[in-house]
C-alpha positions in Angstrom: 2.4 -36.6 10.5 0.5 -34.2 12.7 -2.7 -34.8 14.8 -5.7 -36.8 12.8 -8.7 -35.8 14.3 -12.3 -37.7 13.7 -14.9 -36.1 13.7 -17.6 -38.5 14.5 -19.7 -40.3 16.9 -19.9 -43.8 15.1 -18.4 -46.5 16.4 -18.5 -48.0 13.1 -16.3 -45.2 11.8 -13.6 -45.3 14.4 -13.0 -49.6 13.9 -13.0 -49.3 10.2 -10.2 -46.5 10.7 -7.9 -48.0 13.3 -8.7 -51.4 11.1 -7.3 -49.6 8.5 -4.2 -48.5 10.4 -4.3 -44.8 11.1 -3.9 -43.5 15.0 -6.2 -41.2 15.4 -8.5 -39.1 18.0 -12.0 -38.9 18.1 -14.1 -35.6 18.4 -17.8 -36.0 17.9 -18.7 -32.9 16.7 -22.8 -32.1 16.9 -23.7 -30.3 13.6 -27.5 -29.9 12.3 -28.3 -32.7 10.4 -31.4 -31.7 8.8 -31.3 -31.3 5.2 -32.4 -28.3 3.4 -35.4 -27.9 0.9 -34.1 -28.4 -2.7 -30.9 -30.2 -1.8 -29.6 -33.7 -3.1 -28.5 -36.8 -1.3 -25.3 -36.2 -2.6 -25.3 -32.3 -1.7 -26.4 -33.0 1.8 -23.6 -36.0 3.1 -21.2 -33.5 1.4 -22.6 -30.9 3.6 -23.1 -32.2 7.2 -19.5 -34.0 6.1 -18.0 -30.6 6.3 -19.8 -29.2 8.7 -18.3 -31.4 10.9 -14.3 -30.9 10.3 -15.3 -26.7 10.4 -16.8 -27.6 13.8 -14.0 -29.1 14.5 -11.5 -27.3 16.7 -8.6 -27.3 14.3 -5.3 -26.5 15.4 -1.9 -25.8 13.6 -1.3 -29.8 12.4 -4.1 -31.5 12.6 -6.2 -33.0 10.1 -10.1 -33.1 10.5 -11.6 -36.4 8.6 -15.9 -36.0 8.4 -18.6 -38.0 7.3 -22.1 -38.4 7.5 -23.6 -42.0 5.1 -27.4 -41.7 3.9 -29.4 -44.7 2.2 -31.0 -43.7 -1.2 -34.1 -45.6 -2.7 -36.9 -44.5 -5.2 -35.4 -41.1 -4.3 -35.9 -41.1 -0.7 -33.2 -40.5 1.7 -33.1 -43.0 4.3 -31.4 -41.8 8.1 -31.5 -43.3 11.1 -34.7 -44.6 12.1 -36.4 -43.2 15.2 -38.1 -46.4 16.2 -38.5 -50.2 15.2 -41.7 -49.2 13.3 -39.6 -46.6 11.1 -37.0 -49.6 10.9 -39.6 -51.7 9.6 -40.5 -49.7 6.8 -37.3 -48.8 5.2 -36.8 -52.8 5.6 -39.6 -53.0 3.6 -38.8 -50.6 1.0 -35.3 -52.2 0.5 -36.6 -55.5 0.4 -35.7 -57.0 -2.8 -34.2 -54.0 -4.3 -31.2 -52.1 -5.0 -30.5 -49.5 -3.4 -27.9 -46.5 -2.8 -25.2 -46.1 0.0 -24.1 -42.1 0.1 -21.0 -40.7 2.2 -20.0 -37.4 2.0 -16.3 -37.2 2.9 -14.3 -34.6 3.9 -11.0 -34.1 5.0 -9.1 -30.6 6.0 -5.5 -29.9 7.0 -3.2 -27.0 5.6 -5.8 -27.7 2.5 -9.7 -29.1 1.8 -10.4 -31.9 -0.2 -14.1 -33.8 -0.6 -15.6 -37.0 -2.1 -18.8 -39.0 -2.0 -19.1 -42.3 -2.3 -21.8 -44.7 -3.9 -21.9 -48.2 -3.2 -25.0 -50.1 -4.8 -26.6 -52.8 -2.2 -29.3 -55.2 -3.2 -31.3 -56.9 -0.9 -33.1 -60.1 -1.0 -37.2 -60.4 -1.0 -37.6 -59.8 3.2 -40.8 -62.0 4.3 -42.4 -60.4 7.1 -41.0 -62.5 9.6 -37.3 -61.0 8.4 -38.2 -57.6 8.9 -40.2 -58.1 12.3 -37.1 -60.5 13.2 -34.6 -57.7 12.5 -36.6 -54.3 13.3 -36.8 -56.1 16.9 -33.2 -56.6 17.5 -32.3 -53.6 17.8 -29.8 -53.2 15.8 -31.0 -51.0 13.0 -31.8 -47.9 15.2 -28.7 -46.1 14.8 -27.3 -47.1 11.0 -28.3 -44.9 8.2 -31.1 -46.9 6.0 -32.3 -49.1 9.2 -29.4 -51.7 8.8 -25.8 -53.1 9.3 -24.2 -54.9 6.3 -21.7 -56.4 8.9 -24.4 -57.4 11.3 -27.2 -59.4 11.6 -28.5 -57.9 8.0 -25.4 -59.4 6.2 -28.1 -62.5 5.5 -30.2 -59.9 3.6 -28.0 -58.6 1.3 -27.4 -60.5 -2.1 -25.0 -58.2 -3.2 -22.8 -55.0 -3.4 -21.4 -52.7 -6.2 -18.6 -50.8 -4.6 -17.0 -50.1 -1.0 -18.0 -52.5 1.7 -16.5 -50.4 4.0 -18.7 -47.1 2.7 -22.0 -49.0 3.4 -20.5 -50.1 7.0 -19.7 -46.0 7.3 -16.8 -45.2 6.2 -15.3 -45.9 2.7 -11.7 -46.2 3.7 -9.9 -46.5 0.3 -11.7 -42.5 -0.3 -9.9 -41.4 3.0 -6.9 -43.1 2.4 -6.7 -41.2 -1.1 -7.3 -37.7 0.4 -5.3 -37.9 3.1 -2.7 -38.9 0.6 -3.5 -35.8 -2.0 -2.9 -33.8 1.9 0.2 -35.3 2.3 -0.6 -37.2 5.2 0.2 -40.5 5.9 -0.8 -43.5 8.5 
């Protein structure tokens, strides 16, 4: 197999990857993240996902893997919260409720292939103690949706409908099949 390239800044990303087996670099690529009027959760992750593997410097056998994961409630597309107040009120919107996990996945190579995954979360009723307990930790302010399933949040959430792995960042069993339909192997 050639070069695997990924092309991400999350942490989260690179463990679930090298968990999964696969040697790999990482190239954080910086791609503008802000969605357009009109377009869908799903449209978007797809998007920024491939924006980053064309940003990507690609040379003659590499393969580029991209993401980019969104939280989807009520409509509203849930990123990265700027501060613990912003943490706080996605907390509160999720709080008792199901809600959406969207990555966009891309992968390119000698060819292009793409897939989104949905993982369905419900979380249990938050008291406000819960959500002023977790918004001050710290930990939300860098996950999609203001939380981390394998974190302190776990207690939260009552249960999932699909890819662990896809609500930690990266749904693993998706980049495992297009790698494969590229003919690459870990």
């Amino acid at each position: 197999m050639g070069m695997l390239i990924l092309a991400s800044a999350s942490p989260r990303r690179a463990e679930l990857l090298a968990a999964a087996g696969f040697a790999f670099e990482v190239v954080p690529q910086r791609v503008d993240e802000t969605p357009r009027d009109g377009e869908s959760a799903e449209a978007y992750v797809l998007r920024v996902a491939w924006e980053k593997v064309h940003s990507a410097c690609r040379k003659s056998g590499t393969t580029v893997i991209g993401a980019d994961t969104v939280v989807l409630v009520d409509g509203l597309v849930l990123g990265k919260p700027a501060d613990a107040a912003e943490a706080a009120a996605m907390l509160k919107r999720l709080s008792g409720r199901d809600h959406d996990v969207l990555t966009g996945v891309a992968v390119g190579g000698r060819e292009e292939v793409g897939e989104l995954a949905r993982t369905t979360v419900r979380f249990l009723p938050l008291t406000d103690e819960d959500i002023a307990w977790y918004a001050a930790s710290g930990e939300p302010l860098d996950k999609a949706g203001g939380y981390a399933i394998q974190g302190l949040a776990s207690r939260f959430v009552e249960r999932i409908d699909g890819s662990y792995s896809n609500v930690v960042g990266l749904p693993i069993a998706v980049v495992c099949r297009l790698l494969r339909r590229l003919g690459v192997r870990a």
